[in-house]
N, C-alpha and C positions, 0 to 999 in steps of 0.2 A: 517806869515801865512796869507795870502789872496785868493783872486781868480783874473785871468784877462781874457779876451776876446783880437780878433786881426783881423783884415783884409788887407790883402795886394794887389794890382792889379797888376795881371800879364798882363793884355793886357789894351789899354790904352782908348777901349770903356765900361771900366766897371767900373756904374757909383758912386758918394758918397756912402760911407760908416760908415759915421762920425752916423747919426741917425742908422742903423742897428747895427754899434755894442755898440751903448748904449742901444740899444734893447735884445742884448745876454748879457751884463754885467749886465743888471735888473733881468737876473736868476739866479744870484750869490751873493745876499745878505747875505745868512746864511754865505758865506767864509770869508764876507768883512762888516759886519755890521756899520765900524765905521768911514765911508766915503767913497768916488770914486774921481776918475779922467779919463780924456780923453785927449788924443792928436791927433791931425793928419798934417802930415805933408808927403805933395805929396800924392802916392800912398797907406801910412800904416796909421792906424790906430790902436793904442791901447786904452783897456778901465780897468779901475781899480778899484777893491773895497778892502776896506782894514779893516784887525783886525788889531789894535794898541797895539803891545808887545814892541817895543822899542820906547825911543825920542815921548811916546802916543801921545802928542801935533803938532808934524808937521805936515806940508799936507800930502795928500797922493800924493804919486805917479801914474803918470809917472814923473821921475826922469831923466834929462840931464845931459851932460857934461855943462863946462864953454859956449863955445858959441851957445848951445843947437841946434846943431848937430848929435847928439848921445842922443835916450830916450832909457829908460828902464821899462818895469813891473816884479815882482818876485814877486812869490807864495812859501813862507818857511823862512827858517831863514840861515843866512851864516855866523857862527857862530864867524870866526876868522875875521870879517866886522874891530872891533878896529884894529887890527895887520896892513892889508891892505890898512885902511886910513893911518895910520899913514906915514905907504911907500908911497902912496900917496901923499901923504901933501909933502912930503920929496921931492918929485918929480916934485913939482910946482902946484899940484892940488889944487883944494878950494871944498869946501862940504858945504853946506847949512844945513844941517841936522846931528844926528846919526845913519837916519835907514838904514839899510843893506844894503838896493837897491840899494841906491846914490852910491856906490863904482864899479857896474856895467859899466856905462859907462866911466868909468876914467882907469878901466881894459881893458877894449876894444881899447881902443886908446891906452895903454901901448901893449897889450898884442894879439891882435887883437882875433881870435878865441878861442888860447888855455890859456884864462882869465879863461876856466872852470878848468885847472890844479891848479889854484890858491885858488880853494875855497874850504872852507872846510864845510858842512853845510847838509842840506837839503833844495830842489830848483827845481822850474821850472821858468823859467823866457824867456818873449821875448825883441829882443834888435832892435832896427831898428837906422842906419848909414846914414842919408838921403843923406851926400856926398857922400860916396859910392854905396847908393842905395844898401843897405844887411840888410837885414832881419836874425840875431840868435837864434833859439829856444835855449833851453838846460835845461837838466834835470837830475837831481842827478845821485850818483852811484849806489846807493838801488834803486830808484824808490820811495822815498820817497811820495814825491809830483807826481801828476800826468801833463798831457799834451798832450790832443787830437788835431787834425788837419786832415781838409782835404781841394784837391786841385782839379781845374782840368787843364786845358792849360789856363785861363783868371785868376782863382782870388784862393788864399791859405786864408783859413779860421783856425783861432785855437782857446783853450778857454783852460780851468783850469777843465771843466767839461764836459761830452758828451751833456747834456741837452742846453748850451750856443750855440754848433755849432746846434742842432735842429731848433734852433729859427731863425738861418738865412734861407732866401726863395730857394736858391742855394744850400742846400747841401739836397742831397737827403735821403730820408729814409725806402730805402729798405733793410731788413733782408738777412743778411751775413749765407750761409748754414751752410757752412763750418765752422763759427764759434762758431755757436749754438752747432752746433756736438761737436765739442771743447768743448765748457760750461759746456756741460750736460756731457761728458766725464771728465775735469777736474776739476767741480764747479766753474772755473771762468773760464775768458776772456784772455788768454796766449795774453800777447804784440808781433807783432804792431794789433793783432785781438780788434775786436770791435762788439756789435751786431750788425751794422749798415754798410752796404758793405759801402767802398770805406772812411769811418772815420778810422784812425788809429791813437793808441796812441804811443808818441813819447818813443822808449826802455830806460829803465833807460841806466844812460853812456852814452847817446849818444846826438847830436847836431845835427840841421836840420837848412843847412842855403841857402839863396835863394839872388843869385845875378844876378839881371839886369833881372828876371825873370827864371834863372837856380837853378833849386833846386838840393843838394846833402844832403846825410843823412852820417853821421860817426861815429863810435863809438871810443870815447875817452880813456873809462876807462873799465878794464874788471878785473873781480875776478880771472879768469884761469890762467891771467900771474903770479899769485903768491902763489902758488902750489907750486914749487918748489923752497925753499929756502934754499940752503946749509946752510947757514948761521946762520938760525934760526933753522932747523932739527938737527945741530951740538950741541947745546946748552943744557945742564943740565936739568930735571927737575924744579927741584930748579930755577933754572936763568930763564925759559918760564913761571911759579909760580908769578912769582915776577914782569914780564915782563907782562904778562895780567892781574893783578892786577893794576898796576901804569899804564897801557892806560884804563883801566876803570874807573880809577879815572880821568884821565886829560878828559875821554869821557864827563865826570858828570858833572865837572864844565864847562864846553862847553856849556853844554844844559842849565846850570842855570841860563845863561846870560838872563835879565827879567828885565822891568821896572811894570809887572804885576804879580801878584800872581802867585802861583808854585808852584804843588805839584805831587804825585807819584800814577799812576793805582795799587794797590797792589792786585796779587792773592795769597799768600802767598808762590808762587812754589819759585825755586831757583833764575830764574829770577832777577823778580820786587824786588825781598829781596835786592840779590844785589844792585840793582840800590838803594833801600835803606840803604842799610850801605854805601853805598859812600857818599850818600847827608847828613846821619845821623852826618859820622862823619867829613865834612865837614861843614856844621851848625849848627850842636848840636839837641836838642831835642825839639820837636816841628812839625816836619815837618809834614803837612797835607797827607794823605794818603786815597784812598779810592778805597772801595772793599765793593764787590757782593756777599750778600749770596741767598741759596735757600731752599725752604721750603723741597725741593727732594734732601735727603742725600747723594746721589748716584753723586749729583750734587753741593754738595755745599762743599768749600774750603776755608767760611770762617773765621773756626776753625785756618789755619796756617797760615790765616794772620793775626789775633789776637795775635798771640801768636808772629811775626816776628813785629807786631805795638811797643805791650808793652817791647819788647825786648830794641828796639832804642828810645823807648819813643818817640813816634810818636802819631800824631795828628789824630788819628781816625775816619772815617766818614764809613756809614756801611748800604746799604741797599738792600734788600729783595726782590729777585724777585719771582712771582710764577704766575701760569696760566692765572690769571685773567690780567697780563700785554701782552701777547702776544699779544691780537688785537691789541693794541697801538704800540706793535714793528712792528705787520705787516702790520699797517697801515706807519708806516715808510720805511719803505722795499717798501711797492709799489710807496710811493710819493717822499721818499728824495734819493733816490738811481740813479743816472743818467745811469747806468749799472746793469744788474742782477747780485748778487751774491752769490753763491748754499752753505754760509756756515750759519749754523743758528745760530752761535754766535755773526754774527752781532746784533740780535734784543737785549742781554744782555748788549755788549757793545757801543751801542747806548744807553740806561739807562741807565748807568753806565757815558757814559759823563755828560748825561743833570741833573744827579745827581754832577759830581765832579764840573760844571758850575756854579754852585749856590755859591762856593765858592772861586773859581780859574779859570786864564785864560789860564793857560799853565799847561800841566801834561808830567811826564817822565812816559815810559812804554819800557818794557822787549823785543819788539821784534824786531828778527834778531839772539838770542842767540841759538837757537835750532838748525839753518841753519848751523852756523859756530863753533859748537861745536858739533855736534850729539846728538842733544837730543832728536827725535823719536823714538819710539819704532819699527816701518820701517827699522831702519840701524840693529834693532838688530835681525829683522827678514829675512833682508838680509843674513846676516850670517849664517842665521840657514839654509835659502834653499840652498845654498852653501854644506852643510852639506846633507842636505836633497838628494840633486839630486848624489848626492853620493850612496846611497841606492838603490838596484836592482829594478827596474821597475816597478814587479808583485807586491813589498810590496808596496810598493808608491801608486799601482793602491786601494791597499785595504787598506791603511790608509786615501788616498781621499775620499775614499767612505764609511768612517766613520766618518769622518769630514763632508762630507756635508749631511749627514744623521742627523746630531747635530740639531735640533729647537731651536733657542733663544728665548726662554719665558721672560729671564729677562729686555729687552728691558732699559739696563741700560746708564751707560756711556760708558765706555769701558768694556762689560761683558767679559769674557774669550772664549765662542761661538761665539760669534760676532770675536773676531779677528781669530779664528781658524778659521773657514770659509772665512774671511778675506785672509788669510795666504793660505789655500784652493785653492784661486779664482786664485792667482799669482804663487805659488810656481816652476810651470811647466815651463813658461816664463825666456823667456832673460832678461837683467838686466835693460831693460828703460820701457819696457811691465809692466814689476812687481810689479815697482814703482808706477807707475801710475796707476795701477789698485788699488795698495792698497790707494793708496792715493785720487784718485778720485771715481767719482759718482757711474758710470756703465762702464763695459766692454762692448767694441765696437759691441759684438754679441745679446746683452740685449739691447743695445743702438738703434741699429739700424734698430734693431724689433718696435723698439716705433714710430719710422717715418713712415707717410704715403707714397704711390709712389712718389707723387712730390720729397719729400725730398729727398729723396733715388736717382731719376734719378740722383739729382744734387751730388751726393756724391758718386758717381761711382768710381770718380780717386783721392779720398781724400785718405789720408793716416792717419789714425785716432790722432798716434804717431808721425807726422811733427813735432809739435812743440819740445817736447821735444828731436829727433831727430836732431833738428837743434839746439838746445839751446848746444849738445854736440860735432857737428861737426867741427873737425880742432882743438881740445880742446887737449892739451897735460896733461893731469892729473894722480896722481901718480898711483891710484886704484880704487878699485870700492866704495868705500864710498866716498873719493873725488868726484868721477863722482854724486855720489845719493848730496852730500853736495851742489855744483855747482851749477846741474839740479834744487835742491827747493830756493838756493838763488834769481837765476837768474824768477824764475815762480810762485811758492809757494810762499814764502813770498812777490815778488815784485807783483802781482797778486791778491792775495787772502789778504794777512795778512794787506799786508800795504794801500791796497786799502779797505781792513774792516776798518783799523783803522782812515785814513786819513777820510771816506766819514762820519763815526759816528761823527767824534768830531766836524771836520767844520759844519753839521748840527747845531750842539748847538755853534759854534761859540768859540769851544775850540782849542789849538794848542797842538798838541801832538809831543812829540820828540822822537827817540830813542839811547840813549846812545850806546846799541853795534852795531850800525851802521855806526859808525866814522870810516874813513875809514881808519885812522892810527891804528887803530883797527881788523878791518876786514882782511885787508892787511898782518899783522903780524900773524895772527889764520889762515888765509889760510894756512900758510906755517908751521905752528907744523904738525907733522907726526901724521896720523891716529889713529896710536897706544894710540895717547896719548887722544883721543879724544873719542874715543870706545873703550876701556878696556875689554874686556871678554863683560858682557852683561851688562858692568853700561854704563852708556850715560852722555855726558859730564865731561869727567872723569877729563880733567886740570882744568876746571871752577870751578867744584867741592871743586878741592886742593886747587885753588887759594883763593875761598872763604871760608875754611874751618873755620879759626878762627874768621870770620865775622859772621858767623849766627845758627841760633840756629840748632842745631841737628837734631831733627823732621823735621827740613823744608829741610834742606839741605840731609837726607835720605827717605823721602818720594817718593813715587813713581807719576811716572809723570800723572796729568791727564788733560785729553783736558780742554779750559773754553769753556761750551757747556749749552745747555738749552734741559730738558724732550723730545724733542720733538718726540721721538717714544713713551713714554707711552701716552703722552698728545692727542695721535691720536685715542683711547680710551676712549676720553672722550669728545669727540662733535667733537674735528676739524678732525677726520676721516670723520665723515661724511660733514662737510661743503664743504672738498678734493673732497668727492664722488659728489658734488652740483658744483663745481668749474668746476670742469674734467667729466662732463656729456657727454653724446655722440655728444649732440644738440652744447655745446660748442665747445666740441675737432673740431669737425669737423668745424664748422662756423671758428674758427680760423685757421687752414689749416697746419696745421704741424706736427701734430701726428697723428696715428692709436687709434681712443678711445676703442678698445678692448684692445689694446697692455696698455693704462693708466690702464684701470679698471683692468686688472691683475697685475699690478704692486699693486695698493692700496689692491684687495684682497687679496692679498700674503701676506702682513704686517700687515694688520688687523685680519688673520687669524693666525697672527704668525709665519709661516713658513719662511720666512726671513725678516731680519731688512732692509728695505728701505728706511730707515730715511734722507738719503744722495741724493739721487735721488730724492725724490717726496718734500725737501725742495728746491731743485733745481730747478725740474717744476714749484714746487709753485711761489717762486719770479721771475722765466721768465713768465710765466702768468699774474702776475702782472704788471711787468715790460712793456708786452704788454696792456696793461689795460691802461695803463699811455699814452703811444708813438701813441697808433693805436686805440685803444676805447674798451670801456667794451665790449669784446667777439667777436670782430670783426676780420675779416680776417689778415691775416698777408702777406705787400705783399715781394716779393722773389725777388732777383738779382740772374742773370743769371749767368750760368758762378763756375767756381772753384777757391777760391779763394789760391794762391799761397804765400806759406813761406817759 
């Protein structure tokens, strides 16, 4: 886990770059606290900062082959690095080191591009060949690690962070319409989108490589080829039981590999339990574990991880969030976030690392299992409109119209008015519309009321649903929960989950891994039949079986709830109105992108209780921020021209 920066020269009047990008690798200290490096050689330039989890004591990297030809920088860990040297070695190679990196450029001259079939891991990394003059990006199959970049016909800029490419004088910073629309429709930044027209991040699976100043972009690796597996849809109960059980296991000792401290994000759900009974009963009792409670009931879950600690005899650590930490999350959110992000459980689990930091440099957590198992209550609400749209017309018209009659007074977690109305908003909808409204901010008719004209002119010929549109197109998959499964692997979690997770821990300088995201894993769960995945209306129904005798009962029958923070009651108790002080007229407007009458009805709507907004106005919040940071406190926002195409 580090960070790196890069510059390359496409045309041969453009000048060093050796001090600029030690200038964008100076914004990346939290990623790399525990060293840097620099290389340049000809046209490329890399810059490195490094956390030290394997071989702590070698340099850092940039990393060469034998006749230092071929450097390397990697952000993550590549898990099966020992297996690799040792073919390696076998093959005439020599290595200086143990860290992961060094095996980078000895794959490249084995392997040339497809070096990324070889690795098993979590990874962003750039390669530069100075005989060949190539330049390879490349970045995980999750999306683990991130990987920005932009170019124009002279010079390709990239970083580990959007703030690193900021810093160079060459890449511009004007605001992408198109993508905000996006944001504020899906809570986050759908890949290759960015807020920043013309930066785009590199799609997980896929490699970006530039020869002789020819750039081509390709995806390697995709989840949708492996939907359909006779092979494994054949198979018994029993025999798929047993079979995602022992890759969960081999996932866990993957992740374990550490020459630094190690321990488990625990919410007590089904999850992280698993991932602890693997580690539990691979190392025995002890393992450090830690989990968030909250002072709001409604919110807090740390009742069953208590109960899945003392189960495996785990190492307990346990702290308490409640109102009075928000500013400090939201002072993080505006300053450590290089991109806006509309979910508000980042501010928990950013306190929640620089809580687990104190003790440990590496932490296993749970996500990716909801994707590839069904574990939203989303898939089970698909079923039901299926059902639904089944039912004559006229009753439909007047069961909506007692549903959105419903007030949510309880302004809880997941209240039951809250998702009926939820369920409401989509039910009527085709099957990607549906999704995505239940899953994101606003509908694109609520949405688009909130823009003022500028915005609006520019999103004439946007299609709200592009992204997920394209995330499905050419996709041969068996059904529609397949397709909903796919859609949040490929956006939701590579987007929202894993860019929450990634941006919290490297703040405090932690490395977080996710065991069901090994793709000898994910690979083999694609391809179980739905049936076995969605059960009637239980969620995750094989995962379930597979860990039945692993965990305690409560935990493993509870019902699922988000890890979320107050934040619609807490808007009741001052920060409604600091919202209302934020999202003033004199502001909206000085910033240039919204309608402040279309704001101020949104906040009275929610403070009067008539709908929960909690989703959208944490969204606005951290893009306001977000601009507070890039463009100045309250200041204009400026716009790229143009639509941007996906």
């Amino acid at each position: 886990m580090c960070g790196f920066s890069g510059h390359l020269r496409l045309a041969a009047d453009v000048g060093e770059s050796l001090e600029l990008v030690r200038q964008m690798t100076a914004t990346l200290p939290h990623r790399g606290p525990d060293g840097e490096g620099f290389v340049a050689r000809g046209p490329c330039v890399l810059g490195f900062r490094r956390l030290a989890i394997i071989d702590v004591d070698a340099p850092s990297p940039p990393f060469p082959n034998e006749d230092q030809s071929v450097w390397t920088v990697t952000n993550g860990e590549i898990y099966n690095s020992d297996e690799l040297r040792e073919r390696l070695v076998a093959q005439g190679h020599s290595f200086r080191t143990s860290v992961d990196t060094e095996v980078l450029p000895h794959l490249w001259e084995e392997h040339g591009p497809d070096l990324v079939q070889h690795l098993n891991g979590m990874f962003a990394f750039a390669l530069w060949d100075e005989k060949k003059q190539t330049l390879m990006l490349g970045r995980d199959r999750a999306g683990e690690k991130p990987l920005f970049y932009w170019h124009d016909d002279r010079e390709l800029v990239f970083a580990s962070e959007l703030r690193a490419l900021l810093a160079h004088p060459s890449v511009p910073r004007s605001a992408d319409p198109v993508a905000l629309r996006r944001f504020l429709l899906h809570g986050y930044f759908p890949a290759p989108l960015t807020p920043v027209a013309g930066i785009r991040k590199l799609p997980a699976g896929h490699v970006l490589l530039v020869t002789n100043g020819r750039i081509s972009l390709r995806r390697y690796w995709d989840l949708a080829d492996y939907f359909r597996q006779p092979a494994v849809a054949a198979r018994s109960t029993g025999e798929l039981i047993d079979e995602v059980d022992a890759r969960l296991s081999t996932a866990v000792t993957r992740r374990r590999r550490s020459d630094v401290p190690i321990g488990v994000f625990l919410s007590g759900g089904v999850d992280s339990s698993t991932i602890l009974a693997h580690m539990a009963e691979q190392l025995g009792p002890g393992v450090p574990v830690f989990s968030l409670g909250s002072v709001d009931r409604d919110f807090d879950e740390s009742r069953f991880a208590r109960v899945t600690a003392r189960h495996f005899q785990a190492q307990y650590h346990e702290m308490v969030f409640n109102e009075a930490d928000l500013d400090e999350g939201l002072r993080m959110v505006a300053a450590g976030l290089d991109e806006p992000l509309g979910d508000a459980s980042i501010i928990p689990t950013f306190l929640l690392s620089r809580f687990a930091r104190q003790d440990i440099k590496v932490v296993l957590s749970g996500e990716g299992a909801d994707e590839l198992f069904a574990g939203y209550p989303t898939y089970i609400g698909n079923k039901v409109a299926g059902a639904y749209q089944r039912i004559p017309r006229p009753l439909r018209r007047g069961l909506m119209a007692c549903a959105r009659a419903l007030t949510p007074v309880s302004m809880g977690n997941v209240g039951a008015d809250y998702l009926l109305q939820q369920f409401a908003a989509g039910a009527e909808c085709e099957l990607v519309e549906r999704h995505q409204l239940w899953f994101g901010c606003l509908g694109p008719q609520r949405l688009d009321a909130l823009f003022n004209p500028r915005m609006r002119e520019q999103l004439l010929q946007d299609d709200p649903y592009a992204s997920a549109r394209a995330t499905l197109a050419g996709r041969d998959l068996p059904d529609s929960l397949a397709q909903l499964l796919y859609t949040d692997f490929c956006m939701y979690l590579q987007d929202n989950l894993l860019t929450k997770l990634d941006r919290t821990t490297m703040l405090v300088s932690l490395e977080a891994r996710a065991p069901f995201l090994d793709h000898d894993l994910t690979q083999f769960v694609a391809g179980i039949p739905s049936a076995h995945k969605l059960k009637g209306f239980t969620t995750k129904a094989i995962l379930r079986q597979a860990v039945r005798r692993r965990l305690p009962r409560e935990v493993l029958e509870r019902r699922k709830r988000g890890f979320n923070i107050p934040f619609s009651r807490w808007m009741f108790h001052g920060l409604g109105e600091r919202l209302q002080q934020r999202f003033s007229r004199e502001r909206v407007e000085a910033r240039g992108l919204f309608d402040p009458d279309a704001i101020a009805a949104l906040l009275r709507e929610h403070l009067s209780r008539q709908s929960d907004h909690r989703k959208p106005l944490f969204a606005l919040l951290a893009l306001d921020l977000w601009c507070d940071t890039v463009y100045g406190d309250g200041k204009a926002v400026p716009l790229a021209g143009g639509v941007t195409r996906q």
